[in-house]
C-alpha positions as CSV (number, residue, x, y, z in Angstrom):
1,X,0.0,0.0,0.0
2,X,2.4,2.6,-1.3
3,X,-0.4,5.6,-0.9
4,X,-1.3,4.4,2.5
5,X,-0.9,7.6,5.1
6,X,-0.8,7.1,8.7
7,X,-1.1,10.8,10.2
8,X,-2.1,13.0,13.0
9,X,-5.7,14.0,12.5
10,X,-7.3,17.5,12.1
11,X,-10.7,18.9,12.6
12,X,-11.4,19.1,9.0
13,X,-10.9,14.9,9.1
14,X,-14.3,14.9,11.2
15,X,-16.7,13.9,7.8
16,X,-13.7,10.5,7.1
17,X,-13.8,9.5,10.5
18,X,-17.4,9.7,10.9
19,X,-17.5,7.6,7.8
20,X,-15.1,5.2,9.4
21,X,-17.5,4.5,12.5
22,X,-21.0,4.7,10.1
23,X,-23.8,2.0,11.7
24,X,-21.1,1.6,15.2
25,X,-21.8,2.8,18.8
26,X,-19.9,6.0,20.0
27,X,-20.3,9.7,18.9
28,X,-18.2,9.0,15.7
29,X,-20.8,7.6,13.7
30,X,-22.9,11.2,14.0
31,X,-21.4,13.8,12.1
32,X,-22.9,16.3,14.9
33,X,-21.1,14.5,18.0
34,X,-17.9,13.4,16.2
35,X,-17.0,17.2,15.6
36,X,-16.7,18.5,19.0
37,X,-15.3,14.9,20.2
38,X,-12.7,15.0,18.0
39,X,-12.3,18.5,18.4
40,X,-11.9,18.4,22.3
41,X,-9.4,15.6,22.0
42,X,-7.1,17.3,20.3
43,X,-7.5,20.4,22.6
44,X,-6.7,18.3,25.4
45,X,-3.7,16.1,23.9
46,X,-4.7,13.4,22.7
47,X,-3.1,11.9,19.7
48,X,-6.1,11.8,17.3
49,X,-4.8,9.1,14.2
50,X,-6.0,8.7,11.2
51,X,-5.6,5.9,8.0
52,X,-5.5,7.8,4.7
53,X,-5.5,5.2,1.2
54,X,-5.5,7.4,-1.5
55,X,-7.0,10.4,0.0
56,X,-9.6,8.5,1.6
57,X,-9.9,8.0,5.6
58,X,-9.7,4.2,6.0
59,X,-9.5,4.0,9.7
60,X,-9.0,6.3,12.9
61,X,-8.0,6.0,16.5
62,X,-6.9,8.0,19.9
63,X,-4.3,7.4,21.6
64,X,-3.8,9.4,25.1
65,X,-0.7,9.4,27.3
66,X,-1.5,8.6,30.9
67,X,0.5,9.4,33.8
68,X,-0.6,7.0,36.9
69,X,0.5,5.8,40.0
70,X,2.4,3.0,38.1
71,X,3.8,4.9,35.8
72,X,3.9,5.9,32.4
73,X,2.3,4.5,29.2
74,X,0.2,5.2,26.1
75,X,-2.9,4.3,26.1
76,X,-5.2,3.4,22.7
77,X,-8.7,4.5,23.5
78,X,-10.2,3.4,20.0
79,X,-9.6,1.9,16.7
80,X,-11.2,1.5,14.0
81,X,-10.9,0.7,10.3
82,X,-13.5,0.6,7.5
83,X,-14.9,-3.4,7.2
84,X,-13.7,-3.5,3.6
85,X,-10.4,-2.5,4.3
86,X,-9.7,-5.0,7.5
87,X,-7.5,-7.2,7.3
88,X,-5.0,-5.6,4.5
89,X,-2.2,-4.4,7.3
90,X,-3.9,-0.8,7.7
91,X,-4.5,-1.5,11.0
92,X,-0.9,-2.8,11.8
93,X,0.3,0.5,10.7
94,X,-1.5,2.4,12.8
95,X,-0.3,0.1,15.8
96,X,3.1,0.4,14.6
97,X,3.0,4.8,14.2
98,X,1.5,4.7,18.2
99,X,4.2,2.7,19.3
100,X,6.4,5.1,17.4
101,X,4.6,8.1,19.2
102,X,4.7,6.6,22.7
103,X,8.7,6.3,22.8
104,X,8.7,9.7,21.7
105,X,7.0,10.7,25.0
106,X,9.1,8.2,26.7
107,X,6.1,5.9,28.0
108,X,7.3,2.7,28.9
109,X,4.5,0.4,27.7
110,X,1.4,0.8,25.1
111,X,-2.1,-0.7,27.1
112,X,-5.2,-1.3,25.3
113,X,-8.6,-3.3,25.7
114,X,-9.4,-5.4,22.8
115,X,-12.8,-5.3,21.6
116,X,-15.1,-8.5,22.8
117,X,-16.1,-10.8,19.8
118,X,-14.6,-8.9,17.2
119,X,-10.7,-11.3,16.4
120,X,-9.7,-7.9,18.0
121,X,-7.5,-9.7,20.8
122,X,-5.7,-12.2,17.8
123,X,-4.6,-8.9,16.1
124,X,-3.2,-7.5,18.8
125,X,-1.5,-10.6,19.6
126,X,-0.1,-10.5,16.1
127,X,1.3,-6.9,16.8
128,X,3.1,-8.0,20.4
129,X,0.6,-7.6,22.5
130,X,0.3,-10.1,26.0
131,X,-2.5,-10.2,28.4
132,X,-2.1,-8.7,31.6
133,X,-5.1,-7.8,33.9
134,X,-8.6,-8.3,34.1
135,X,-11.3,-6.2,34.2
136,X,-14.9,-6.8,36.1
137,X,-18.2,-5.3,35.6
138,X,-20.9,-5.4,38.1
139,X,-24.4,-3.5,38.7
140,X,-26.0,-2.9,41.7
141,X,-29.0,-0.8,42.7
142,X,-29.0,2.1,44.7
143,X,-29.9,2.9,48.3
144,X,-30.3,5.0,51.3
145,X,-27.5,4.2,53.6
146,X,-25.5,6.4,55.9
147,X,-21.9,8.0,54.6
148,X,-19.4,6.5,56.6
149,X,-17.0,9.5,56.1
150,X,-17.1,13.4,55.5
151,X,-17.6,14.0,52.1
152,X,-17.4,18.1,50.1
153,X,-18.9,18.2,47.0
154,X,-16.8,19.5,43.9
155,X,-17.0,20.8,40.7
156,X,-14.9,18.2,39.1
157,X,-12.2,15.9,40.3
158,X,-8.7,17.4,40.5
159,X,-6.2,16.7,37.4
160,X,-3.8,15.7,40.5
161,X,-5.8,11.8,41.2
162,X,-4.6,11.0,38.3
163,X,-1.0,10.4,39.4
164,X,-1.4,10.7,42.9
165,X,-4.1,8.0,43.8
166,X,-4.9,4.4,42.9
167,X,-7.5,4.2,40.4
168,X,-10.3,2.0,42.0
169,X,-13.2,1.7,39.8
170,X,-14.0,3.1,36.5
171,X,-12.1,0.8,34.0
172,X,-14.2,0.7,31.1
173,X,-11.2,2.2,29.6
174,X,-7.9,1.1,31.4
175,X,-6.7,4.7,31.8
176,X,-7.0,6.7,34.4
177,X,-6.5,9.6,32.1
178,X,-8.9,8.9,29.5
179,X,-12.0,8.7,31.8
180,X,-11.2,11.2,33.8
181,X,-11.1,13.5,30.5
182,X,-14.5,11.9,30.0
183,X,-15.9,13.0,33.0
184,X,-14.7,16.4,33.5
185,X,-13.9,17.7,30.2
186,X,-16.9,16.8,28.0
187,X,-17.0,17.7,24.5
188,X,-19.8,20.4,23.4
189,X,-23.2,19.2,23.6
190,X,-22.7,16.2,25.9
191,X,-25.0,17.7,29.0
192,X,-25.0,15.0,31.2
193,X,-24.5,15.6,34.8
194,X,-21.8,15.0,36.7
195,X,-21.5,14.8,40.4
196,X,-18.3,14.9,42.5
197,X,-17.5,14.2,45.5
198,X,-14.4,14.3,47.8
199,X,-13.6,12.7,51.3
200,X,-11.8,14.1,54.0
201,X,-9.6,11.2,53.8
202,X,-8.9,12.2,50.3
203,X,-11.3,9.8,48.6
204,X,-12.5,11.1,45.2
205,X,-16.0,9.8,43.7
206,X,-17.8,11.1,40.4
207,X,-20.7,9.7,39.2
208,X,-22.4,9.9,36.0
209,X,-25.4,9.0,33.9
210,X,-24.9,6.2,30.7
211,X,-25.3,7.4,27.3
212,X,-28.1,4.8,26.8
213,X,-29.8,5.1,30.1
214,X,-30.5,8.4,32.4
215,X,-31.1,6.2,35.5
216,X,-28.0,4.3,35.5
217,X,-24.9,5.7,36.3
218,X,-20.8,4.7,36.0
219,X,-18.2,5.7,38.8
220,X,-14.9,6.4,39.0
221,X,-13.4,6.3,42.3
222,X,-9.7,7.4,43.1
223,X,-8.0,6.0,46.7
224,X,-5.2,5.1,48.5
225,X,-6.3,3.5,51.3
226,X,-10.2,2.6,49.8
227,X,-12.3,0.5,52.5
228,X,-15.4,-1.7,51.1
229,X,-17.6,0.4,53.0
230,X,-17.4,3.0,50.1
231,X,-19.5,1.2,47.8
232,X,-22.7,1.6,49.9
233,X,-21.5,5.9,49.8
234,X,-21.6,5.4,45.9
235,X,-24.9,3.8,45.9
236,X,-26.3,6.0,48.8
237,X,-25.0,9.1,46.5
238,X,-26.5,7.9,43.2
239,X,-29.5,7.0,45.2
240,X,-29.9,11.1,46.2
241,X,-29.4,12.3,42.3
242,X,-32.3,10.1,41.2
243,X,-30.5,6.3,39.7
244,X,-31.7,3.3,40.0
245,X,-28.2,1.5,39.6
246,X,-24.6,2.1,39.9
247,X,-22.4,0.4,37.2
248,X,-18.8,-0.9,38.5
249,X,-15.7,-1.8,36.4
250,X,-12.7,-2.9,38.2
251,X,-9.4,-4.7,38.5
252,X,-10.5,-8.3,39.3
253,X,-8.3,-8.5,42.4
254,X,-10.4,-5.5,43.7
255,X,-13.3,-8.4,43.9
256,X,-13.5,-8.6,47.9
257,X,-15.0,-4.5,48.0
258,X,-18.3,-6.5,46.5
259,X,-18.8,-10.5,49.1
260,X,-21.6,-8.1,50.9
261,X,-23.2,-7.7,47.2
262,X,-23.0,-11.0,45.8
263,X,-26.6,-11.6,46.1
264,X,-27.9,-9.0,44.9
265,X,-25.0,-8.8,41.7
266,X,-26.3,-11.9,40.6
267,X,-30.0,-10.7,40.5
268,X,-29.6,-7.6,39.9
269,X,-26.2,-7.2,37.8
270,X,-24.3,-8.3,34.4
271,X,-20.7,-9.6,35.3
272,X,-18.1,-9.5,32.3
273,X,-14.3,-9.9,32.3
274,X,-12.7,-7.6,29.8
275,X,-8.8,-8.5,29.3
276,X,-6.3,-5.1,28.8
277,X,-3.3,-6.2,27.1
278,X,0.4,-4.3,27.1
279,X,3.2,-4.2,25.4
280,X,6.4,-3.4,27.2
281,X,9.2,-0.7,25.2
282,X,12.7,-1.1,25.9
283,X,13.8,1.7,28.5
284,X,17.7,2.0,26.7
285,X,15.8,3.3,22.7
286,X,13.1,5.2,21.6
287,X,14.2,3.3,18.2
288,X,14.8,-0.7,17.3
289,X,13.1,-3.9,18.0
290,X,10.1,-3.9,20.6
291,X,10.7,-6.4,23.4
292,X,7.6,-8.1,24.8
293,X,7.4,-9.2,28.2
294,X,4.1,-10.8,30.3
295,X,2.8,-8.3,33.1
């Protein structure tokens, strides 16, 4: 593919990527919420890619560098390539340009989530990616309980939990970065309410409602010394701004903050595993062969 382009992308790209994401989920595939998505991620940093063939926008994705408690690593949000153009390499390329990107900013590993169902975790197999962590999902419904702790409310969550504080629950995406951007710096147009909250203890808590459904609500918690009683303060809070449930997605070790819940998680919730896969960069080069190691 000797015209194939693999580029930073520009607002003017908006009407290719949309046309890359037509008949997905996501506010790509409407021409009217992939403008000021796109837009905003490239005001805030991200690296906003795009697959030109020919002139045409085959595929797009957004890669953000995230600055945790762990460390540093690049982390792709989204990909995605047009379905009659899969399979040719395009894709590869793309993989290949953010890896390129990420020693440039001297992260030590590239993370992702491979799409479920999709071949999405053979690909990145093929491109050096291993399997580290997994990721659970469970829903549970609201309720009046009593706070256990002091709590101020906020208007958004500080930039500083990001690399100050273990990220507890909110792993949709396994970045830290990414959803706090979501939460606190939303594109034009999305109006959906956020509510923070912080602890004396320094706890941070935002909750907000789904795209699909205005009585359910995802959190994101930040902590460094989290206790399971916190999950009744995130239902007792979404239970005061009108939800019926709370959604959770966490580290699968971070299981035990849920045994008082089991019950009602299996009556009342979906549980899912979701696996985020890495690959390491050597620390001595931003340039040569990339050396893959299981996390």
């Amino acid at each position: 593919m000797q015209d194939l382009l693999i580029r930073k992308a520009n607002i003017q790209d908006c009407e290719g990527i949309q046309s890359v994401h037509m008949g997905t989920s996501g506010p790509w595939a409407n021409i009217n919420e992939c403008i000021p998505w796109v837009e905003k991620k490239i005001e805030r940093g991200y690296y906003v890619q795009v697959a030109e063939l020919n002139g045409q926008i085959v595929g797009h994705a957004e890669w953000v560098e995230t600055h945790d408690i762990s460390g540093k690593f690049f982390y792709l949000c989204v990909m995605q390539i047009k379905a009659e153009y899969q399979g040719k390499g395009i894709g590869r390329k793309m993989v290949d340009d953010g890896i390129r990107e990420a020693r440039d900013k001297d992260c030590t590993k590239v993370v992702t989530i491979p799409e479920e169902d999709t071949g999405s975790e053979k690909f990145y197999a093929k491109c050096g990616f291993t399997n580290g962590r997994q990721i659970k999902s469970i829903s549970l419904p609201t309720n009046d309980y009593e706070y256990s702790q002091s709590y101020s409310e906020a208007d958004s969550a500080p930039f500083e939990v990001i690399r100050e504080c273990q990220f507890i629950f909110g792993l949709s995406q396994a970045s830290a970065r990414h959803m706090w951007e979501v939460y606190n710096k939303k594109p034009a147009g999305d109006n959906r309410a956020t509510t923070t909250l912080i602890s004396d203890a320094g706890d941070c808590i935002q909750i907000c409602s789904t795209y699909t459904n205005p009585r359910s609500a995802w959190v994101l918690c930040w902590s460094n010394n989290l206790k399971p009683i916190i999950v009744k303060d995130i239902l007792t809070l979404g239970k005061s701004k009108g939800f019926k449930e709370i959604s959770f997605d966490f580290f699968a070790e971070n299981e035990h903050y849920f045994h008082e819940f089991d019950k009602k998680a299996e009556l009342y919730g979906v549980e899912t595993y979701k696996s985020v896969t890495f690959q390491v960069l050597p620390k001595s080069s931003k340039t040569g062969k990339v050396t893959h190691l299981q996390i």
